[in-house]
C-alpha positions in Angstrom: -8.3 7.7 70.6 -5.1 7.1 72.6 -1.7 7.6 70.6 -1.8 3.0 71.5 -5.2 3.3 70.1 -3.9 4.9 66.8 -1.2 2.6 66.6 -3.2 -0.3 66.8 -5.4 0.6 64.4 -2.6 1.1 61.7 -1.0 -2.3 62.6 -4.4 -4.1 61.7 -5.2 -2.5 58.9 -1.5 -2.7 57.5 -1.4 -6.5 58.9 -4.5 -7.2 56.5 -3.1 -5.3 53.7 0.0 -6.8 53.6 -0.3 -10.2 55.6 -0.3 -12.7 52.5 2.4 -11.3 50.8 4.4 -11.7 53.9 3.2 -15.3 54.2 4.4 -16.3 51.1 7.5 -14.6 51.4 8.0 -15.7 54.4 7.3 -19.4 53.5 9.0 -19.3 50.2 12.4 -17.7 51.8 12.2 -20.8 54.3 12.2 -24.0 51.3 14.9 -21.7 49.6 17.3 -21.4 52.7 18.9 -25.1 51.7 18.7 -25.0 48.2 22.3 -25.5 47.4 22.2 -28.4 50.2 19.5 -29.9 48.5 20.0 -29.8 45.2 23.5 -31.1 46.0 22.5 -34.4 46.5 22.2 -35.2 42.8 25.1 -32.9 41.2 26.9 -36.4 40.2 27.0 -34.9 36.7 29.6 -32.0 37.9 32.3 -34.6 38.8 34.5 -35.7 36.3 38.2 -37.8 35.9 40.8 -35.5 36.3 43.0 -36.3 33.3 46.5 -34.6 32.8 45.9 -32.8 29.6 44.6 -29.0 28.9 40.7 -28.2 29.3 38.9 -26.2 26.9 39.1 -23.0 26.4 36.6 -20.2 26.9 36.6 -19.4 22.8 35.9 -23.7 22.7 33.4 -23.6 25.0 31.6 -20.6 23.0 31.7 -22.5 19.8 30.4 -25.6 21.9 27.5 -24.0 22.9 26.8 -22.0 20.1 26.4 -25.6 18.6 24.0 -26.6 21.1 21.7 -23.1 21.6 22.3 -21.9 18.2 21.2 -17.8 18.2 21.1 -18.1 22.5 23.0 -15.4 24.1 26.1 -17.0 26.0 26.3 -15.1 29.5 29.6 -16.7 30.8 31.5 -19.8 31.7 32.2 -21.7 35.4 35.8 -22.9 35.6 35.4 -25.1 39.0 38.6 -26.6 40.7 40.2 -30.0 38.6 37.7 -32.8 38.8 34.6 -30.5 38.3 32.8 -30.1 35.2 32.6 -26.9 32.9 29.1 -24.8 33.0 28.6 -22.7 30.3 25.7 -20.4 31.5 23.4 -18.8 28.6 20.9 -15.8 29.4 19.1 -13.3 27.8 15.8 -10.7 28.7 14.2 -10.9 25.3 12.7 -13.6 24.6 13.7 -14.8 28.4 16.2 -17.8 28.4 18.0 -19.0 31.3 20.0 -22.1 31.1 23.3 -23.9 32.0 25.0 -26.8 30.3 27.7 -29.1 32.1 30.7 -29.9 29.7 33.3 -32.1 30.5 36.2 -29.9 30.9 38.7 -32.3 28.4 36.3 -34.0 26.3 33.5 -31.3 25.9 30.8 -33.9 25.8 27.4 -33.1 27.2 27.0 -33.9 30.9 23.7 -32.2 31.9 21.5 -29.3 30.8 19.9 -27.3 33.3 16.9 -24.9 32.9 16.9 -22.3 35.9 13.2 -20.8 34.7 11.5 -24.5 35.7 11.8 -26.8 38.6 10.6 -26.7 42.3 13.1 -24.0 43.4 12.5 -21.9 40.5 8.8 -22.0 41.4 9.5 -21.1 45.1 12.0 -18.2 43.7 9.2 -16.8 41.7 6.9 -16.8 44.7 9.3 -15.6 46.6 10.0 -12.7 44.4 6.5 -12.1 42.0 4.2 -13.9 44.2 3.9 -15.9 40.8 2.5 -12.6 39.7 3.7 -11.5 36.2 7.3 -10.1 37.4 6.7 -6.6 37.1 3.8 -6.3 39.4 4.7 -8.9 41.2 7.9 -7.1 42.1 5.7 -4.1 43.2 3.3 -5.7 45.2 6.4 -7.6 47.2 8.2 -4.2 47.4 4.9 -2.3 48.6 4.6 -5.7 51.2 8.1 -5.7 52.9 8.1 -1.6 53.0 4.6 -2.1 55.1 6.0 -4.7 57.2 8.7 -2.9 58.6 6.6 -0.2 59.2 4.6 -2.9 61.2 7.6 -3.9 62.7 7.8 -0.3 64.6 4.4 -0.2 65.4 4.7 -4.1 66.9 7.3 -2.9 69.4 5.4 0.1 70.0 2.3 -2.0 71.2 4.5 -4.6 72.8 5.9 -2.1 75.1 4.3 -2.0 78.7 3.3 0.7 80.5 4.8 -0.5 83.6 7.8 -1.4 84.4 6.1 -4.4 86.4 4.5 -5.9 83.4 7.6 -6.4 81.2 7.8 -10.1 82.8 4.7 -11.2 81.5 5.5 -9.8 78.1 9.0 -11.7 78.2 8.1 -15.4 79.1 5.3 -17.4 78.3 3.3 -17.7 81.2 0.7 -20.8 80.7 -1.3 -22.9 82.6 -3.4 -25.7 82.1 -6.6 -23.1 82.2 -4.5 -20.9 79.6 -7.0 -20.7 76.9 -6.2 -21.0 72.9 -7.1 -17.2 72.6 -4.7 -16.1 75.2 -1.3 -18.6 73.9 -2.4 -16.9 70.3 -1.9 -13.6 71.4 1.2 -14.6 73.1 3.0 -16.1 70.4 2.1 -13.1 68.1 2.9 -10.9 70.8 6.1 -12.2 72.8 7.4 -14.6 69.4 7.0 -10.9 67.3 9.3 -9.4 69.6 11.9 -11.8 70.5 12.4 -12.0 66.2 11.7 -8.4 65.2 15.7 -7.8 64.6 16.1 -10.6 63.0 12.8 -9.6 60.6 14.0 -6.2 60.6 17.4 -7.4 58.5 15.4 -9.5 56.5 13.4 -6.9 55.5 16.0 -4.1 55.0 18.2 -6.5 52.8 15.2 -7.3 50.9 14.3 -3.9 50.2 18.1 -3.4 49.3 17.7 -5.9 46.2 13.9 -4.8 45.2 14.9 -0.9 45.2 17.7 1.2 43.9 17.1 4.2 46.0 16.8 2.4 49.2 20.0 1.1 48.4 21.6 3.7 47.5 20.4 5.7 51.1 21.8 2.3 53.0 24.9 2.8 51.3 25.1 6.2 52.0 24.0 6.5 55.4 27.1 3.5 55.9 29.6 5.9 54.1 29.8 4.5 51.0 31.3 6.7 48.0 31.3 4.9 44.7 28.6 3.5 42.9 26.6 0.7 43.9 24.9 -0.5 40.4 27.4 -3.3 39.0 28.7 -1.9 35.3 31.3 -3.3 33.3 33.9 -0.9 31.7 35.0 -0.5 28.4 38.3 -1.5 26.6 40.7 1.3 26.0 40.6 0.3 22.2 38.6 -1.5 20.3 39.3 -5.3 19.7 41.8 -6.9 17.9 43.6 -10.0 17.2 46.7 -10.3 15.7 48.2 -14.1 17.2 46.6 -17.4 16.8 45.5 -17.2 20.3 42.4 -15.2 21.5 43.4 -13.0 24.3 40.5 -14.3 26.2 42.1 -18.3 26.3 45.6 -16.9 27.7 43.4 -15.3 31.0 42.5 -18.5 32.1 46.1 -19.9 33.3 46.6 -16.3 34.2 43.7 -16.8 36.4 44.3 -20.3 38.5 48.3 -18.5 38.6 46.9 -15.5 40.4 44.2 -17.2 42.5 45.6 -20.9 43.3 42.7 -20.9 46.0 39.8 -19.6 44.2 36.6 -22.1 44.2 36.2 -20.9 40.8 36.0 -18.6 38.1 33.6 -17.2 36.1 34.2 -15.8 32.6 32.2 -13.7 30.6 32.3 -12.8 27.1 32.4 -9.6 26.1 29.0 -7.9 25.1 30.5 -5.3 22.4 34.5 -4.9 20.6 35.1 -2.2 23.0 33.7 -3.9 26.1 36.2 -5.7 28.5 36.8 -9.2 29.6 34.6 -9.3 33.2 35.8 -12.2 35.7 34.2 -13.2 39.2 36.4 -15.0 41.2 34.8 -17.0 43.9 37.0 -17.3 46.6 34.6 -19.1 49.2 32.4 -21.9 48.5 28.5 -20.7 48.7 29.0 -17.2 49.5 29.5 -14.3 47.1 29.9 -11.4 49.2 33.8 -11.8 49.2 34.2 -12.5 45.1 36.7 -10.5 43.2 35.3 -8.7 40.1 38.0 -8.4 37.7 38.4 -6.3 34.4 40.1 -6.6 31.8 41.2 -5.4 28.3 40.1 -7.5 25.2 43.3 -7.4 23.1 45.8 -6.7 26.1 44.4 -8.4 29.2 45.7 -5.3 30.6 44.0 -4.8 34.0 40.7 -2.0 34.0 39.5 -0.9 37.3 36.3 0.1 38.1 34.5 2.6 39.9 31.7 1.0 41.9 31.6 -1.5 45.2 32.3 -4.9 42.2 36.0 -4.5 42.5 38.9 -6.4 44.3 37.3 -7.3 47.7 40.7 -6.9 49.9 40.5 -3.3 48.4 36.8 -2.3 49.6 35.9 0.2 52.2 34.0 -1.1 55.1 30.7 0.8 54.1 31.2 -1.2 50.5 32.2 -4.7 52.0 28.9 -4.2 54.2 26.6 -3.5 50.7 27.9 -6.9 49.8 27.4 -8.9 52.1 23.7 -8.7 51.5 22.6 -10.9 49.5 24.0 -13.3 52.2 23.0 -11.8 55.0 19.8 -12.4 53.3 19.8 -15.8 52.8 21.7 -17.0 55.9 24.8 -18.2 54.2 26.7 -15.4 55.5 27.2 -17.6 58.7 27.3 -20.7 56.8 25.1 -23.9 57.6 24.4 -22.9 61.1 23.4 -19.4 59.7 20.6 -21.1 56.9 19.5 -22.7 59.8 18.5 -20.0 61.7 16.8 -18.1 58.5 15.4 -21.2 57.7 13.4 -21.1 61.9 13.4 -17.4 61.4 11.5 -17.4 58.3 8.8 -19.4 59.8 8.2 -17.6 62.8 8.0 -14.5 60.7 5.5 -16.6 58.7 3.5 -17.1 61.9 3.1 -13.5 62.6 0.2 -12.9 59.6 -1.3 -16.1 60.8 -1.4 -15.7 65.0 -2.3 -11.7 64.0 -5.3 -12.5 61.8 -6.6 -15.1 64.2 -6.4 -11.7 66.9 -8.3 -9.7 64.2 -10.8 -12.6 63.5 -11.4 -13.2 67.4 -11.8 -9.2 68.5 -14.6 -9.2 65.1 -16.1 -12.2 66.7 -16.6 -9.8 69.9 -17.7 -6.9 67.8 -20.3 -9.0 66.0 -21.5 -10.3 69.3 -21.8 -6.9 70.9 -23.6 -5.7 68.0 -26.4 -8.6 67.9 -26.4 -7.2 71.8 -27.5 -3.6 70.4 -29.9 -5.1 67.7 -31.5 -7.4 70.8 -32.0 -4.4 73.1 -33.7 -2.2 70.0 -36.0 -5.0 69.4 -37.0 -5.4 73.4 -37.7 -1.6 73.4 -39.6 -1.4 70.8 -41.6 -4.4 71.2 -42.1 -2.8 75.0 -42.6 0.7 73.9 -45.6 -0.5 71.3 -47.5 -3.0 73.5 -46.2 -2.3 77.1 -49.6 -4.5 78.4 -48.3 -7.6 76.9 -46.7 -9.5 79.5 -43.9 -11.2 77.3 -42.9 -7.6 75.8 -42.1 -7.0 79.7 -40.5 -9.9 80.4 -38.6 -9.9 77.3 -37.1 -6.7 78.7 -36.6 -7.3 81.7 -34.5 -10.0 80.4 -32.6 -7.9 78.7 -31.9 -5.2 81.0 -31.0 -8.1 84.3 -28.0 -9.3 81.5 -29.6 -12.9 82.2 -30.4 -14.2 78.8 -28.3 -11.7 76.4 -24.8 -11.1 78.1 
């Protein structure tokens, strides 16, 4: 076998290994692109009066929703810009529970509960992610998937290549006519479509791979430059908690906060996890994107600032190699570029879901051939040996003869 040969060989049988998982990914990465957009367009319940009086505090907003999910695990709460509701955001592993209430921000009445485990995007997340798969294979067989298809990737450009310098035209352009048959347009679009996208598939992939696995992470992030550490942890207080005024520490952050960062989208609160754990804040300063957040720290009692020694820091502060690492999520996802950018991964994501279709329709077409060729080989033993036991028979002859002069069988 030629090196081509070889290369062919493992593109199939990685293609037929993998090809469904990258369909569904594929697919599901396409209906999530404009999930924000979409789901936007019945959000009424996040707009409220702005009234000139105080809005609740985080230590109200705890007792709110301890009310409403008694023994539920309160994650954090969403200060949005005046006008906008308060979401209190609950979530916890064990049992799982993921869920959001919308508060008005004066009143504290009830506006909307929202279960992020149910709904159509949730579904198309857990495809996207499990295959709907229970989550811990599912996240293997995904992982296992996108590490194959980049290796497929390589070996599509390899094949795409041409040997000639001459026949890089035809593997540029579509070059159809009215005679062009399906077969031939099929082999093009896997062929010509698979290269024109493969960068684009390759970041898709790689950023993928970034969020299913630490270590490939880690050697991104390394190989960028990067120093510090690259798993998000949350540092602890100095000292241990304590209280001594009639005001919790954590309700004098807030107007500390919207001081600070007048232009922030939003901010996001959470509570600490343990008496010496700090006050963690993520300050959104663009609207859908989260790559340029600020990921403050803070002391329980004092507010005093803590700073931390991985990539979740002060953005203006980052390194290059660390600003890159976080941008990934929406590089990912297209929102990196905005609307035009979703676009794109939204077209993107269905060409790439193309490629397991156009390539198994190749595979399925070349095992038509082989089939044929081998009902060829089962003819020609039968003639033979219908010859080679009765050679008087006229028909055993004939039926040879046949054979051999390609007029009946090729």
């Amino acid at each position: 076998m030629t090196f081509k040969q070889i290369i062919r060989s493992i593109h199939k049988i990685l293609g037929l290994a993998s090809g469904t998982a990258v369909f569904i990914v594929a697919i599901t990465g396409a209906l999530w692109a404009f999930k924000d957009e979409v789901k936007a367009l019945s959000d009424d319940y996040k707009y409220v009066t702005v009234r000139d009086q105080p809005v609740l505090t985080p230590t109200m907003v705890k007792e709110l929703a301890a009310e409403m999910y008694p023994g539920k695990s309160l994650h954090g709460t969403v200060y949005n810009e005046p006008g906008e509701s308060i979401e209190a955001i609950f979530y916890q592993e064990s049992p799982l529970f993921y869920r959001s209430i919308f508060l008005n921000p004066y009143t504290g009445k009830l506006l909307h509960t929202e279960d992020h485990l149910t709904g159509f995007f949730a579904w198309v997340l857990d495809g996207h992610m499990h295959l709907w798969l229970p989550d811990k294979i599912g996240e293997q067989v995904v992982g296992v998937a996108i590490l194959i298809f980049l290796i497929m990737l390589i070996s599509g450009i390899i094949l795409w290549w041409p040997k000639r310098r001459k026949g890089l035209k035809q593997r540029l352009s579509f070059q159809w006519k009215d005679t062009t048959r399906w077969k031939r347009k099929n082999f093009d679009l896997h062929s010509i479509g698979g290269f024109y996208i493969c960068v684009f598939a390759l970041i898709f992939a790689v950023s993928g791979l970034a969020m299913s696995y630490d270590w490939f992470q880690a050697g991104i992030y390394k190989i960028l430059g990067g120093e510090k550490e690259v798993t998000f942890m949350i540092p602890d207080s100095p000292y241990e908690f304590s209280n001594k005024g009639n005001v919790q520490p954590i309700d004098r952050l807030l107007p500390q906060l919207w001081e600070q960062y007048p232009e922030a989208d939003n901010f996001e609160i959470h509570y600490p996890h343990a008496p010496t754990s700090s006050i963690y804040v993520e300050v959104s300063n663009t609207d859908g994107v989260y790559y340029d957040s600020d990921y403050l720290f803070f002391d329980q009692t004092t507010l005093a600032p803590i700073t931390s020694k991985t990539i979740y820091s002060t953005y203006k502060d980052l390194e290059l190699s660390d600003k890159i690492l976080r941008m990934n999520f929406d590089i990912h996802v297209g929102a990196i570029a905005g609307l035009p950018g979703k676009i794109l991964a939204f077209l993107l994501s269905i060409l790439i879901a193309s490629l397991p279709v156009t390539g198994f329709l190749i595979y399925w077409e070349s095992s038509k051939r082989k089939a044929k060729g081998g009902s060829k080989c089962f003819f020609e033993i039968i003639a033979k040996w219908n010859y080679l036991m009765c050679p008087e028979r006229p028909v055993n002859r004939l039926f040879l003869m046949l054979y051999c002069e390609s007029k009946v069988f090729n």
